[in-house]
N, C-alpha and C positions, 0 to 999 in steps of 0.2 A: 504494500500500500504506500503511496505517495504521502509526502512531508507535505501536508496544505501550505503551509510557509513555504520552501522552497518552490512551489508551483505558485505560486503567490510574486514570489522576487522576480521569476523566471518571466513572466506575464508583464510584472509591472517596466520591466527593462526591453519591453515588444519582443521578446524572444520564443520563439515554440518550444514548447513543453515538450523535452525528448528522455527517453529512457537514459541517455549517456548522459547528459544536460544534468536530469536530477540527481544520477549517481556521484558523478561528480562533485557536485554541493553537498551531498548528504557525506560525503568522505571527507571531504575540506569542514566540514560540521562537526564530525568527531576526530580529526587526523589534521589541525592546523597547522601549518608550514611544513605539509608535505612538496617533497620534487616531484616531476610528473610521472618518475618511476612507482613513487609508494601511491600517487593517486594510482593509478595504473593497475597494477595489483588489488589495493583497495575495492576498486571499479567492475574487477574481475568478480572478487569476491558476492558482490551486489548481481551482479547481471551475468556474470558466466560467461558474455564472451562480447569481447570489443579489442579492436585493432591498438596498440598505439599510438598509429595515427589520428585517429580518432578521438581520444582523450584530449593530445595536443589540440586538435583541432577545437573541442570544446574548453580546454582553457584558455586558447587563445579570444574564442568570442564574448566568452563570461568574463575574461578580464577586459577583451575592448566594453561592455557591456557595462563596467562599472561594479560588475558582479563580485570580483576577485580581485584582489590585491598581489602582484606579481613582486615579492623580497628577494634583491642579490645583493647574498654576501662576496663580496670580494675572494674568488679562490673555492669558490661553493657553486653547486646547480640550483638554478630556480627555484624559490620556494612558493607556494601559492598559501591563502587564507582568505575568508571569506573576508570581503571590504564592510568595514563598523561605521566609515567618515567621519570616527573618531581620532584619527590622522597618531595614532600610537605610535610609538618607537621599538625598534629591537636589540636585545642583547645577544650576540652571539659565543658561546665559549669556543678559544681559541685550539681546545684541545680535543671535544665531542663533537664540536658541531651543533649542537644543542642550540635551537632560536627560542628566544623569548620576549613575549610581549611587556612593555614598559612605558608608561603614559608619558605622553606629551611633554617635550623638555621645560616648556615653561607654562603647561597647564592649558593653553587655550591654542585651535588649529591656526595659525599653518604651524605656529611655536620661532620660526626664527625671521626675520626681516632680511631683504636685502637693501643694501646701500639706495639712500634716493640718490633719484635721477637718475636710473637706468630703465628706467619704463615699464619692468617688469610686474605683474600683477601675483602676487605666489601664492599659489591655494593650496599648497602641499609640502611638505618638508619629511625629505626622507632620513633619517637620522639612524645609524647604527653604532653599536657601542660594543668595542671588544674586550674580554676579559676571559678570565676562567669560572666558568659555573663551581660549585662546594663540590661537587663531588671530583672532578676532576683537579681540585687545589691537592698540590704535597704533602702529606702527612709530615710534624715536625719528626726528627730526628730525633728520642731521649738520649 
C-alpha cells in the first residue's frame, strides 16, 4: 500500500505517481543520505525489480523536482535525502563516512550572506562540517 504522503508530494510537484517514484521516497524516508547504490538495493527490496538506471533516473527528477536534496561530500558519492526547506547543514566523519544532519549555522535559511554588490540573490547555503563522529575518535592510551 502507498505512503498517502509520498503520493501526496509526488502530485503536489506535477509529477506521476510511479511504483519506482514512491519506492524511492519511501527508502530516502527510512535510509536518509543514502548513495544511489543503497537506494538501489533498498528499491529492490520494495519492488523486486528495477534497473539502475532507472533509480538514477528517478533521482534525478525528484531532485530537479525539488523532491530531494542531492549532498556531496568532497571524496564521497552522492548522497540523497528527502528536501525539509529547512536548509540544514551536514556533518561528515572523516573516518566512517557517517552524514549527519545539523541545523542551520546561524539558525535562520539561507544562514550565510554574500558580500553586497554582487547581485547575487542566495536562497541556499550548503555548509559541511568535517570531523570524527565518537565512535570513530581514538580511544586514550592508559
Amino acid at each position: 500500500m502507498s505512503d498517502p504522503h509520498l503520493v501526496d508530494m509526488l502530485r503536489r510537484a506535477g509529477l506521476r505517481v510511479t511504483e519506482p517514484r514512491l519506492a524511492v521516497l519511501a527508502e530516502l524516508a527510512t535510509a536518509p543520505h543514502a548513495d544511489a547504490d543503497s537506494v538501489r538495493a533498498g528499491v529492490l527490496g520494495r519492488v523486486g525489480s528495477v534497473s539502475t538506471q532507472a533509480v538514477y533516473n528517478v533521482l534525478h527528477a525528484l531532485t530537479a523536482a525539488g523532491l530531494l536534496r542531492r549532498v556531496e561530500p568532497a571524496g564521497s558519492p552522492a548522497r540523497y535525502e528527502i528536501a525539509t526547506g529547512d536548509n540544514h547543514h551536514h556533518l561528515v566523519c572523516r573516518d566512517c563516512g557517517e552524514l549527519f544532519d545539523v541545523p542551520c549555522a546561524v539558525g535562520e535559511a539561507p544562514c550565510l550572506r554574500t558580500p553586497d554588490g554582487l547581485g547575487f540573490v542566495v536562497d541556499e547555503a550548503e555548509v559541511i562540517y568535517w570531523g570524527h563522529c565518537p565512535s570513530c575518535l581514538p580511544t586514550p592510551v592508559s
